[in-house]
Each structure stands twice: as structure tokens, then as C-alpha cells.
N, C-alpha and C positions, 0 to 999 in steps of 0.2 A: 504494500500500500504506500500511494507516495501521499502528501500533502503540500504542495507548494505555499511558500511566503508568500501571499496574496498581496501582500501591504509592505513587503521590504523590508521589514526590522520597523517598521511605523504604525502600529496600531493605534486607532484612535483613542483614546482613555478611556479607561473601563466606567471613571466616575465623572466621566466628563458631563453628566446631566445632574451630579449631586451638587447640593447648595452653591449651582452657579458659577460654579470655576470657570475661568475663559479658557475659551477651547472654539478656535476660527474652523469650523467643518468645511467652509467653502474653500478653503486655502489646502487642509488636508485633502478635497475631492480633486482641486487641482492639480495634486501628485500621484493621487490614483485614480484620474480615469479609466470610462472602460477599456478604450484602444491600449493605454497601457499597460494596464491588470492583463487584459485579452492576449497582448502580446507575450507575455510570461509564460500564460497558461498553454498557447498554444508554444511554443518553446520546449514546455513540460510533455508535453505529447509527441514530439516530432522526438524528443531524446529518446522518450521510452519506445518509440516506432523503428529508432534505430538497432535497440536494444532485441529487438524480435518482438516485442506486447505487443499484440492484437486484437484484445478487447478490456473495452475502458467503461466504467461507472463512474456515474459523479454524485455528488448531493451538493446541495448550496444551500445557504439559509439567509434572507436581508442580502448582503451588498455580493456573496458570493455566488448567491443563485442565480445570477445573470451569466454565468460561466458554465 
């Protein structure tokens, strides 16, 4: 099972919605667009297509389910 960095070593903060802390989401989306996320991911699939894997499952949940 692989799991790719979706986010780079960047996840958004786990408490970024408690008492208000700032936390700029628009700024963070602009480093992880989808083109860019998508470029990773498809990355992740072409290594393991080299590798000989020929069948793939996914699950996503919120920002990864678009993958």
C-alpha cells in the first residue's frame, strides 16, 4: 500500500478552526492546487506502473477525494 504526501510536508493545522488562530486557507490552496496535488499523484502511479502494479484502488475523503 502506498500513501503519497498529498500536501508536501504542509498540512493544514489540525486546530486551525479552534479559538480563531490565523490560518490564511487561500494562501495554503495556492500551494496545493488541484493541477498540482494531481501532478504528484499521477507521478505516484506512473512509478508504480513502472514497477509492474496493474491494479490500483483509491479512497479520498474532503480535499483528497478529488484524486
Amino acid at each position: 500500500m502506498y500513501a503519497p504526501d498529498l500536501f508536501e510536508g504542509d498540512p493544514a493545522p489540525a486546530d486551525m478552526l479552534v479559538d480563531g488562530r490565523p490560518f490564511d486557507i487561500q494562501a495554503w490552496f495556492g500551494k496545493h492546487s488541484p493541477e498540482h496535488t494531481g501532478k504528484r499523484v499521477r507521478a505516484v502511479i506512473a512509478a508504480l506502473k513502472e514497477q509492474g502494479v496493474t491494479e490500483f484502488g483509491a479512497t479520498g475523503y474532503c480535499y483528497g477525494g478529488m484524486f
